[in-house]
C-alpha positions as CSV (number, residue, x, y, z in Angstrom):
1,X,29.6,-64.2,-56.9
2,X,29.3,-60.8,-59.3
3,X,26.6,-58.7,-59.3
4,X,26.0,-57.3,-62.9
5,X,24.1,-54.1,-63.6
6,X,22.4,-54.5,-67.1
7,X,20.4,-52.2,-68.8
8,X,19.6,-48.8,-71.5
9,X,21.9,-46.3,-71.2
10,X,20.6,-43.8,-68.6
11,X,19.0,-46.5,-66.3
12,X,21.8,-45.7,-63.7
13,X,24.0,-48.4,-64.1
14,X,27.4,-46.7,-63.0
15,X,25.5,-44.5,-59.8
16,X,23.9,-47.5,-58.9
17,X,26.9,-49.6,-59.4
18,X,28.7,-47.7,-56.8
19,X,26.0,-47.2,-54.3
20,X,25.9,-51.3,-54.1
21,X,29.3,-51.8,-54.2
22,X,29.2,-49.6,-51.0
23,X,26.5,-51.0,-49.4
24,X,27.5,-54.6,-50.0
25,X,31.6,-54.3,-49.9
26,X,32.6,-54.9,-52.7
27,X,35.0,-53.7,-55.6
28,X,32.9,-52.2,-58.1
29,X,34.2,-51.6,-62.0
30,X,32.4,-50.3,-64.8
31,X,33.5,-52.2,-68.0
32,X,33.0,-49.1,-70.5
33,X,35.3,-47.3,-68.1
34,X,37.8,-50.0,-68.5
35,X,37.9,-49.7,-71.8
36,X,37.9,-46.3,-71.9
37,X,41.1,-45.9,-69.7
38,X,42.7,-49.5,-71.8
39,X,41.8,-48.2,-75.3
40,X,40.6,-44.5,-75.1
41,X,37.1,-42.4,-75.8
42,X,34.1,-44.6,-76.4
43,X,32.3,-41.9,-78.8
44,X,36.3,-42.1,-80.8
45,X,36.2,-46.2,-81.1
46,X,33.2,-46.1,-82.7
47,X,34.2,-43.1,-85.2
48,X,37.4,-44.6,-85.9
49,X,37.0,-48.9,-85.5
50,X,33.1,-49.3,-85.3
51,X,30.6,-50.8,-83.3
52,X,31.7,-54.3,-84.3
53,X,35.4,-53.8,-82.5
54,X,34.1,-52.1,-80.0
55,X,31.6,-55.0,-78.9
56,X,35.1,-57.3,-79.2
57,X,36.4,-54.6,-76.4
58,X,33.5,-55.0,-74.8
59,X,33.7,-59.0,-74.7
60,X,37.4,-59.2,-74.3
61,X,36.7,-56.6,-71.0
62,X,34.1,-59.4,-69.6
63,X,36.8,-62.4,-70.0
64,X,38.9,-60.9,-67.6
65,X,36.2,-59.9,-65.2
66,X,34.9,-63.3,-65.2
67,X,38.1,-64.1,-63.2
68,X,37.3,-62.0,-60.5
69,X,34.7,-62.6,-57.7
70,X,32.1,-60.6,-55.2
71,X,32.3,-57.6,-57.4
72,X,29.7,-55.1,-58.6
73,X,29.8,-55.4,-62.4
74,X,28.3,-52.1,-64.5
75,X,27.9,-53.6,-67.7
76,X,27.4,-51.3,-71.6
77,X,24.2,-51.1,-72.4
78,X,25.1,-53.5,-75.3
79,X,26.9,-55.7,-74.3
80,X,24.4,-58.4,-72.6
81,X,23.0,-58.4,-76.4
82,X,26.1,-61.4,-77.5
83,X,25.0,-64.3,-75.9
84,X,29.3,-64.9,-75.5
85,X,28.9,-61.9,-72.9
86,X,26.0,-63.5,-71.1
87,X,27.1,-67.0,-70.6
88,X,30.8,-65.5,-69.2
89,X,29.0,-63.4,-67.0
90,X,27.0,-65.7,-65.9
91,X,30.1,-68.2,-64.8
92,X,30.3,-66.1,-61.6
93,X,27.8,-63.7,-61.2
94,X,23.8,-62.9,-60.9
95,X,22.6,-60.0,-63.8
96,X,20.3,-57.5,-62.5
97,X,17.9,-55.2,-65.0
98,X,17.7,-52.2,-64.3
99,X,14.5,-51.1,-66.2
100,X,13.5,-47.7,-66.6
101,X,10.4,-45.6,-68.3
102,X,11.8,-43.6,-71.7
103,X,10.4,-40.7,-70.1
104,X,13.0,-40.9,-67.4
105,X,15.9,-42.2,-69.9
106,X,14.7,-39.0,-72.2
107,X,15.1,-37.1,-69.4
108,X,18.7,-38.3,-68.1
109,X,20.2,-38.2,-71.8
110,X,19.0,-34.9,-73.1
111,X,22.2,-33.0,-72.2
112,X,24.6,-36.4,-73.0
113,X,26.4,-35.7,-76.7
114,X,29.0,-38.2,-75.5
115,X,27.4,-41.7,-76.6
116,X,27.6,-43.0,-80.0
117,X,24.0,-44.8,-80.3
118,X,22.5,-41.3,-79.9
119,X,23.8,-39.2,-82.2
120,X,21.9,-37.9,-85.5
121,X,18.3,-38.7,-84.5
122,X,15.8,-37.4,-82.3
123,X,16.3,-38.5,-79.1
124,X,13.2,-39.5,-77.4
125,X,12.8,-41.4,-80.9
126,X,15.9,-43.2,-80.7
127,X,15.8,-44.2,-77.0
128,X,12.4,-45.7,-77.9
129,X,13.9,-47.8,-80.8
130,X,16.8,-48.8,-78.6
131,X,13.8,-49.9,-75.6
132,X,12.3,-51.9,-78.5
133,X,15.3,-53.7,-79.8
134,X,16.7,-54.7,-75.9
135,X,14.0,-54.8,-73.5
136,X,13.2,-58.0,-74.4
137,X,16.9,-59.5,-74.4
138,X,17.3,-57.6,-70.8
139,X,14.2,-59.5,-68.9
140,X,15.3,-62.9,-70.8
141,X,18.6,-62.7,-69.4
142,X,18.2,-60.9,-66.0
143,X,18.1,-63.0,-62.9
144,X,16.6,-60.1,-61.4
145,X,14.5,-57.0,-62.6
146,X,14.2,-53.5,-61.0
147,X,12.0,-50.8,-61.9
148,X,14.1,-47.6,-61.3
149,X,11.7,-44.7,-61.8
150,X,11.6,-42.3,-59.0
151,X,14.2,-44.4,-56.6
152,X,17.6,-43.1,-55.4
153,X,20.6,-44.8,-56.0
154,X,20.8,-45.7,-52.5
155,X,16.7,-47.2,-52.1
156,X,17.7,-49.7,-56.0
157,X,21.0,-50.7,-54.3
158,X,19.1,-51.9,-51.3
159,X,16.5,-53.9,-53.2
160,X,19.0,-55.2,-55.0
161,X,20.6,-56.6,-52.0
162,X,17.3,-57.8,-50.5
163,X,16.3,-59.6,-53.7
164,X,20.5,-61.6,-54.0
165,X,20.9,-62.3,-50.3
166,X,17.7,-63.8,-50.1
167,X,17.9,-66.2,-52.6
């Protein structure tokens, strides 16, 4: 079984990704660094193809993840929004929400110019449209929710474990 990482942009995914692959063992892959290093800069797909090819990237990237088993899974933060996405990672694996306050996504973003959803509006604005538009689609398909605010990499990872052995 996979453990996906779901969630906004700046929730942590990726750091928390690789403190639970280390605590738990396993192989841990980021799918927007996979297709980053298969297809090149995320910020250039979306200024050359669009948002529409790169979510085919993105579901393309889970197909062949689905294949592999009792890794930690950092997903987009758009990509659990195509149901497609959600049933194949659901195949083999448990998602986990990794919720956090704007305040703290605000915070983790102000100095990022390298995502695409981001640019040409006020930040804290647009991180609370994105919140809007997602949160709900996150807690329907999370097996598990964790509030991240204030917690090290290290204390969520452990949660996480505690919460997907125990069931």
């Amino acid at each position: 079984m996979n453990l996906v990482l779901c969630g906004m942009m700046g929730a942590g995914k990726t750091t928390v990704g690789k403190a639970l692959a280390k605590q738990s063992k396993r192989k841990c892959l980021d799918t927007d660094a996979v297709i980053t290093k298969k297809h090149g800069d995320i910020k250039n797909i979306f200024a050359s193809c669009g948002e529409a090819h790169f979510r085919g990237l993105e579901t393309a990237t889970v197909r062949d993840l689905t294949k592999k088993d009792k890794m930690v899974v950092s997903v987009g933060g758009g990509l659990v929004l195509r149901k497609e996405n959600v049933d194949l990672l659901k195949e083999n694996g448990k998602i986990v929400y990794l919720r956090a306050k704007k305040e703290t996504l605000v915070r983790r973003l102000q100095s990022d110019k390298s995502r695409p959803l981001l640019q040409g509006e006020d930040l804290e604005k647009r991180v609370e449209n994105l919140i809007q538009e997602r949160a709900e689609t996150y807690e329907r398909v999370a097996d598990y929710i964790i509030d991240v605010d204030g917690k090290t990499p290290e204390t969520i990872a452990k949660e996480i474990l505690v919460l997907t052995e125990s069931k």
